[in-house]
C-alpha positions in Angstrom: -177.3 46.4 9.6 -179.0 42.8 10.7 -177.8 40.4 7.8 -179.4 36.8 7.8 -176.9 34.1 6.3 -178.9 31.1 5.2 -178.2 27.7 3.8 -180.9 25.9 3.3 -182.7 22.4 4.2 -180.8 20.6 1.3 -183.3 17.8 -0.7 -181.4 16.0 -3.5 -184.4 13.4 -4.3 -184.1 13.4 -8.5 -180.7 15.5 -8.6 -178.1 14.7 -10.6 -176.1 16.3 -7.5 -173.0 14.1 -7.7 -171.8 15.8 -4.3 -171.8 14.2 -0.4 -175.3 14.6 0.5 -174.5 14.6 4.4 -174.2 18.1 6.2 -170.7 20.1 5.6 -170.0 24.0 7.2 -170.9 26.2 4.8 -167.5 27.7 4.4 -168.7 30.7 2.3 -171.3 31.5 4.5 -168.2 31.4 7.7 -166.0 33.9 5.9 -169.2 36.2 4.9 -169.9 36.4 9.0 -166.5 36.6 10.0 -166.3 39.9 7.8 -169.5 41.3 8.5 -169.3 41.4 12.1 -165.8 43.0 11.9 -167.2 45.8 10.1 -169.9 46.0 12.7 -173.2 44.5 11.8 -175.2 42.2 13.4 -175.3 38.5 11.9 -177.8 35.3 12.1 -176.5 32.5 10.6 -178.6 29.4 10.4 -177.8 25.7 8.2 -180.6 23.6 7.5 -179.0 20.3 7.9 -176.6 20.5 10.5 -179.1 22.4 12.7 -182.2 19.9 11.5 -184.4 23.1 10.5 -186.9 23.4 7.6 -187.6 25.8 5.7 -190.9 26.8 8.4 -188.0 26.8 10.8 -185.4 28.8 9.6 -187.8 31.1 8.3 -189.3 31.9 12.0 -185.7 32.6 13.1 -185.5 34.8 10.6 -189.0 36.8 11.3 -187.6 37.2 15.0 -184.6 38.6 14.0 -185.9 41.2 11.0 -182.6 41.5 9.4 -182.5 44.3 6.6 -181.0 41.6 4.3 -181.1 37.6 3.8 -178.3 36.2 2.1 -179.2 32.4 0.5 -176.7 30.1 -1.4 -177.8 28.1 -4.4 -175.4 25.3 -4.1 -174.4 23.3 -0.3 -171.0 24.9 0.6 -167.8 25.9 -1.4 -167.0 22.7 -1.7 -169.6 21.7 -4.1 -169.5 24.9 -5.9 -168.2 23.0 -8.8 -170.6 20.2 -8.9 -173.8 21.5 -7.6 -176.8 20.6 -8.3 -178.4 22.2 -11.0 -182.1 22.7 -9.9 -182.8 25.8 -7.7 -185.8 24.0 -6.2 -184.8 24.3 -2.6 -183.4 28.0 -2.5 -186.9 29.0 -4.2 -188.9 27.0 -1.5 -186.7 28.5 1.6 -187.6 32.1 -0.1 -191.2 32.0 -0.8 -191.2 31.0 3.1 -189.3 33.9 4.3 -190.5 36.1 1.7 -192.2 38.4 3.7 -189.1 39.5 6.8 -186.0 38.6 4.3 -185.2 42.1 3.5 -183.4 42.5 0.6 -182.7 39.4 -1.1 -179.1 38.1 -2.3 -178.2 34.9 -3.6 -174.9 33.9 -3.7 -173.5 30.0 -5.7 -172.3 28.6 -9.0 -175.5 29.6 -10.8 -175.8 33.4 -10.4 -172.0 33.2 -11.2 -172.4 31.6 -14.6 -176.2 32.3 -15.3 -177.2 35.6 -13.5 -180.9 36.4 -15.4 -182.5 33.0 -14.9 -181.6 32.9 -11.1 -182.9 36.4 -10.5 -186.3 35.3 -12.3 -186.6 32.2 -10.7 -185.5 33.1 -6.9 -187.3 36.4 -7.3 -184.3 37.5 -5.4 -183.3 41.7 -5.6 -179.1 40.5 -6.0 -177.3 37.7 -7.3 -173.7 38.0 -6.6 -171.2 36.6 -9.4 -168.6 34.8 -8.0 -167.1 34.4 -4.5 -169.1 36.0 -1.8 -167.4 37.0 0.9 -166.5 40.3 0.4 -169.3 41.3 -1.6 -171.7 40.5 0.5 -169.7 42.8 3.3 -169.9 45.6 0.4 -173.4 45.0 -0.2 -174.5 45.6 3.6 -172.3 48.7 4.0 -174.1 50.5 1.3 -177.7 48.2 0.8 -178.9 51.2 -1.9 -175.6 50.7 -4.1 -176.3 49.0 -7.2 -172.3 49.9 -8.6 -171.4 47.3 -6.5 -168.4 45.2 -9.2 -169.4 41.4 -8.9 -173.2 41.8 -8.7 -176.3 41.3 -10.9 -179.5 42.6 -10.7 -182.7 43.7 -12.5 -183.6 47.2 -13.5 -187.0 49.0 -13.1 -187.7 47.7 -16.6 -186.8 44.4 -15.8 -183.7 44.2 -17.8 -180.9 42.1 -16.5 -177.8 44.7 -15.1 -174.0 43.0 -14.5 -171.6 45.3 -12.9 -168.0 44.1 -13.5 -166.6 41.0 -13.6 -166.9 38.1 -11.1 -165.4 38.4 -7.6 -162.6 36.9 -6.8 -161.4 37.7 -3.4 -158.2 38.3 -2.0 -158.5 34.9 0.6 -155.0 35.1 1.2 -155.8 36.5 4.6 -159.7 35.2 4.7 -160.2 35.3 8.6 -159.8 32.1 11.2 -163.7 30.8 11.0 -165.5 30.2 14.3 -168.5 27.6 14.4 -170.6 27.5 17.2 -170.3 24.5 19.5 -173.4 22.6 18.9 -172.9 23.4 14.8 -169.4 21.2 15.7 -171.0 18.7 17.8 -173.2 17.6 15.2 -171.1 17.5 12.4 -169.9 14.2 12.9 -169.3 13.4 9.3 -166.1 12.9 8.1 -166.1 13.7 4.7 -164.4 10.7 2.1 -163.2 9.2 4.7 -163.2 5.2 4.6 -160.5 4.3 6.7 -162.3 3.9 9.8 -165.4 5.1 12.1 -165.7 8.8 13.1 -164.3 9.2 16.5 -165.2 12.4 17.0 -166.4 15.7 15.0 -165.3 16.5 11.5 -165.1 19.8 9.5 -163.8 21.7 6.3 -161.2 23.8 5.9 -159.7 25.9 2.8 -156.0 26.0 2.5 -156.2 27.1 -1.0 -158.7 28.5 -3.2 -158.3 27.8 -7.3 -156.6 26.0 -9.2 -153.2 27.4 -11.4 -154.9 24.2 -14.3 -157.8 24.5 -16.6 -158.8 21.2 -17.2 -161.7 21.2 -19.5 -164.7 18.8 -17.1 -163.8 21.6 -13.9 -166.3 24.2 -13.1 -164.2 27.1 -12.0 -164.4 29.6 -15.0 -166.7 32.2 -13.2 -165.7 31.4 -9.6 -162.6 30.0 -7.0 -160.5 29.9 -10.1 -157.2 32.0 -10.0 -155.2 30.1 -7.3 -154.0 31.7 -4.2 -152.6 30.2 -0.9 -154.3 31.1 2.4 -151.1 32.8 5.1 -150.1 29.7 7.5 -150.9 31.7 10.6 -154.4 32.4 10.0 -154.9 28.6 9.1 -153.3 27.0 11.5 -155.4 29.5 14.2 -158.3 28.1 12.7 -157.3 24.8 13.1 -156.4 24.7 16.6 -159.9 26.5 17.3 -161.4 23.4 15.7 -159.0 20.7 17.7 -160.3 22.8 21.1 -163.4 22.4 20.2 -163.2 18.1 19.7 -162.4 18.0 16.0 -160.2 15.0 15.2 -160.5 15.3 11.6 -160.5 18.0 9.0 -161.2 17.9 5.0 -159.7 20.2 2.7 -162.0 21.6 0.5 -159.0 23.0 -1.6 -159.8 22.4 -5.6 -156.0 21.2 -5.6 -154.3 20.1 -2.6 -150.7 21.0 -3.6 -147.8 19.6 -1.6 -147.2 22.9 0.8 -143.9 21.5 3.1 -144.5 24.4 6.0 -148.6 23.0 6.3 -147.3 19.4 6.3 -144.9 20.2 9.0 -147.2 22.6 11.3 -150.0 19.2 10.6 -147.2 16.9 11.5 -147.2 18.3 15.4 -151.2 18.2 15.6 -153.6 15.6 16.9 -155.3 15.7 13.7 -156.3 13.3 10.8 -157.1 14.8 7.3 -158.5 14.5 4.2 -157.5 15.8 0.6 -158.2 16.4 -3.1 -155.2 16.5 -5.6 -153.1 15.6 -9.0 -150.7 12.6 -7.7 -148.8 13.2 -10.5 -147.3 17.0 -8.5 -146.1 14.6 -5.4 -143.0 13.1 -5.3 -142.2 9.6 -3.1 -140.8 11.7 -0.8 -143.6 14.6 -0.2 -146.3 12.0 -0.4 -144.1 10.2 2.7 -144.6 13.4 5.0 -147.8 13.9 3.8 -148.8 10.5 5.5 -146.8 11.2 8.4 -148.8 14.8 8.6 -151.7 12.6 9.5 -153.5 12.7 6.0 -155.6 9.7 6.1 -157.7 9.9 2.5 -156.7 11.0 -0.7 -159.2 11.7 -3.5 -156.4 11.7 -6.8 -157.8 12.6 -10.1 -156.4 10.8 -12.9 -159.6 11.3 -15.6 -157.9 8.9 -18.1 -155.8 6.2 -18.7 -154.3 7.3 -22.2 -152.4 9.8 -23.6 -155.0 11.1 -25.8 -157.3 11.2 -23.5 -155.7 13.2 -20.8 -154.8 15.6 -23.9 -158.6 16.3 -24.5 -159.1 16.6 -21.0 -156.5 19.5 -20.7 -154.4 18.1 -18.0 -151.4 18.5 -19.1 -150.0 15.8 -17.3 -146.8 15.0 -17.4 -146.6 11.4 -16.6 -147.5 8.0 -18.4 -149.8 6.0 -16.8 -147.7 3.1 -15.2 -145.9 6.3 -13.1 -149.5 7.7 -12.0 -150.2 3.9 -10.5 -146.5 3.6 -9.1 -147.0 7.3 -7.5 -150.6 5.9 -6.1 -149.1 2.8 -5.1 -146.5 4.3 -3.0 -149.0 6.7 -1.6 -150.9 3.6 0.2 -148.1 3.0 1.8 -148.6 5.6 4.6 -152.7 7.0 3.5 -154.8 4.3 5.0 -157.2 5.3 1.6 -156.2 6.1 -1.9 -158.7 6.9 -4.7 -158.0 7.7 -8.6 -161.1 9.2 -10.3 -161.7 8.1 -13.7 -164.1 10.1 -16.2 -166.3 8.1 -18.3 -164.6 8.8 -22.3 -164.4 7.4 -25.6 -160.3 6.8 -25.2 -160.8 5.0 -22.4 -161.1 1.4 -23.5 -163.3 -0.3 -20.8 -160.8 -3.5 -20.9 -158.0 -1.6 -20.2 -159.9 0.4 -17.3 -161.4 -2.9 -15.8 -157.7 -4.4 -15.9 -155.6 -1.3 -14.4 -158.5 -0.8 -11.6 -157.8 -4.6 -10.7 -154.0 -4.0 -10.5 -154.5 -1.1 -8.0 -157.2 -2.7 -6.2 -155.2 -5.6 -5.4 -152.2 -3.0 -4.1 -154.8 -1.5 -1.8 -155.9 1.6 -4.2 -159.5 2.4 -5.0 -160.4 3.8 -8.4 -164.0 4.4 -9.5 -166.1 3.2 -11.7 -165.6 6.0 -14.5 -168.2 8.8 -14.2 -169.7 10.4 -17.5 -168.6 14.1 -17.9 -171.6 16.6 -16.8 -171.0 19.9 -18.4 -171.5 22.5 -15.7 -172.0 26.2 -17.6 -169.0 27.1 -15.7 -166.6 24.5 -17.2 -164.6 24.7 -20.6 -166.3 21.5 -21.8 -169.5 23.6 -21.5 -167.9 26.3 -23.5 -166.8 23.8 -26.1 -170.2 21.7 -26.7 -172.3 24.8 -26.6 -170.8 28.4 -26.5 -171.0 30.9 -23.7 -174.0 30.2 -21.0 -177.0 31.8 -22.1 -180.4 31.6 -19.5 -180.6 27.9 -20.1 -177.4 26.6 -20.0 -178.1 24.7 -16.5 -181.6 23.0 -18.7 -178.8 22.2 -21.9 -176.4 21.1 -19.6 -178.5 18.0 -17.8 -180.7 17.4 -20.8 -177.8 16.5 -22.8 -175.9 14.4 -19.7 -179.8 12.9 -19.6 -179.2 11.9 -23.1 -176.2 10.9 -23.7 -176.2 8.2 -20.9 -178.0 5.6 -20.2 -176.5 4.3 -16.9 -174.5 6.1 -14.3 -171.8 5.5 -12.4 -171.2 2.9 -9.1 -172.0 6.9 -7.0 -175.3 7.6 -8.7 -177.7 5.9 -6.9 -180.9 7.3 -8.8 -182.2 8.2 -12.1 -182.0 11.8 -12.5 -185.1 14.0 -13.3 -184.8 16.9 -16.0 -184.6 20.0 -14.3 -187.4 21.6 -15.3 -189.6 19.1 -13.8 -187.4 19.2 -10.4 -187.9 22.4 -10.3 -191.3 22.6 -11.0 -191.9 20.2 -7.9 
């Protein structure tokens, strides 16, 4: 079978999208190709922004190839599955343009995985796939008439919303070495958080992880990338030292949690590679956060949510550690990461005297920590759960209208004043 793999010309003008707006690989869409070709179909794979194609473009690519199915994402790579943005204005725009020599339509993202019936009716699509793709979008092509398929969603003849089985959750643990094509590499010159210096040379994501063994209630990981699994050291390190042949001096770690792993610090240690992470500095020791400095990690994004007790309670972190050993463990960090961040989320417990005075004290050690953000309530987050029950078909409309009024100002990363999603998408 001829499968198209798209990810679209992204457009985050009035988004709430709190995500890096620059190009990144589309991970999900990597893994899907990888497995589909090894099972012997034919793949196009095309990405709006790091090729510079519009939706007229991609969707000529895709009339010369006539695949039998056109697989879309709703949200720009697996690393913004948990924060994407919540309009599906620009999958329904690259759809209605290839509507006629898609095939049969999937769409694969955080908002078929929470919110199956409204993405079906407003993409038009003929599958939404809950959950990670990868594997059923391999499934899907073997057997296109299927509709038993566990991890899908689709409507009937009568137009009734169908859910087989639960969300996927694949077995990643031996996800294949991803390949990118050179001039998809020489592009992406972005080197994602990184602050330390100017990009000499490409950039790209990896996955050494997928999940996260914590349920902290602001994370959006309930119906997707949520039981944690490591990925085997072999296959990762192959696909790293594809990416160093092919120029790539620095690589970000899309992981949810970047947890200290000794045998990927030590096969990092003996690469010519710089790195970027996500992670809880309160599961490093001094020691572990040494080697990962000398492994070459050159930004750490740490989240710390809140500076009290109570606060980090309500948050579900179940943190272990006061606040004064978070800032020592951050702190000694520095010493070998040229850039340290602590997140902060925007909460009632956080006193804004005590925030303004403990971001001074690590500023002036040489650690950055945000403004704090407000909490969005993405459907596939507890805190969603909590405010408003289980997602029904306008849980992604709920969600922003009551971030949209319960805040008057933003934080120091949101540039622009959010539109309410039913006039984004009606644009």
């Amino acid at each position: 079978m001829k499968v198209a793999l798209i990810n679209p010309p992204w457009d985050y003008r009035g988004s709430i999208y709190f995500g890096c707006r620059e190009a990144h690989l589309p991970l999900e869409l990597g893994y899907s190709r990888g497995l589909l070709e090894a099972a012997g179909h034919e793949v196009l794979m095309l990405d709006g922004q790091i090729q510079n194609l519009d939706c007229t473009g991609i969707a000529a690519r895709v009339r010369d190839f006539g695949p039998a199915m056109t697989v879309i994402t709703t949200a720009p790579t697996y690393l913004f599955w948990r924060c994407a943005p919540p309009e599906l204005r620009v999958p329904r725009q690259m759809l209605a343009a290839m509507r006629d020599s898609a095939g049969i339509t999937v769409a694969v993202g955080p908002h078929g995985s929470a919110t199956p019936a409204p993405v079906l009716r407003k993409l038009g699509v003929d599958i939404v796939v809950r959950g990670e793709c990868e594997e059923v979008v391999v499934a899907l092509a073997n057997a296109p008439a299927r509709r038993d398929i566990p991890g899908i969603a689709y409507l009937d003849d009568e137009a009734t919303v169908r859910v087989v089985g639960e969300a996927a959750a694949t077995r990643f643990t031996d996800a294949p070495a991803l390949r990118w094509p050179d001039d998809w590499i020489n592009k992406h010159d972005h080197h994602h958080h990184r602050f330390d210096s100017r990009p000499a040379g490409p950039g790209a994501e990896v996955e050494a992880s997928r999940g996260c063994p914590y349920a902290c209630t602001f994370c959006a990981k309930i119906d997707f990338r949520d039981r944690y699994r490591k990925r085997d050291l072999d296959v990762l390190t192959a696909e790293i030292d594809g990416l160093i042949a092919q120029g790539v001096t620095y690589l970000y770690f899309i992981d949810e949690i970047f947890l200290p792993r000794l045998d990927l610090l030590q096969a990092l240690k003996d690469r010519p590679i710089q790195f970027g992470i996500q992670t809880r500095i309160d599961l490093w020791k001094p020691e572990s956060l040494d080697l990962l400095g000398n492994a070459g990690c050159v930004s750490i994004e740490a989240g710390v949510e809140s500076l009290t007790v109570e606060g980090r309670a309500l948050l579900a972190k179940k943190c272990r550690l006061d606040t004064d050993q978070l800032s020592a463990l951050l702190m000694h960090a520095r010493r070998s990461v040229p850039f340290v961040q602590a997140n902060l989320i925007r909460a009632e417990e956080n006193e804004m005297d005590l925030v303004v005075a403990w971001r001074a004290q690590l500023h002036e050690r040489g650690v950055w920590a945000n403004d704090p953000v407000p909490l969005f309530p993405y459907p596939s987050a507890p805190e969603y759960r909590r405010l408003f029950g289980e997602p029904d078909d306008l849980a992604w409309e709920r969600a922003l209208d009551q971030y949209l009024g319960q805040f008057e100002s933003f934080s120091d990363i949101q540039e622009d004043q959010p539109l309410p999603l039913v006039e984004l998408e009606a644009s």
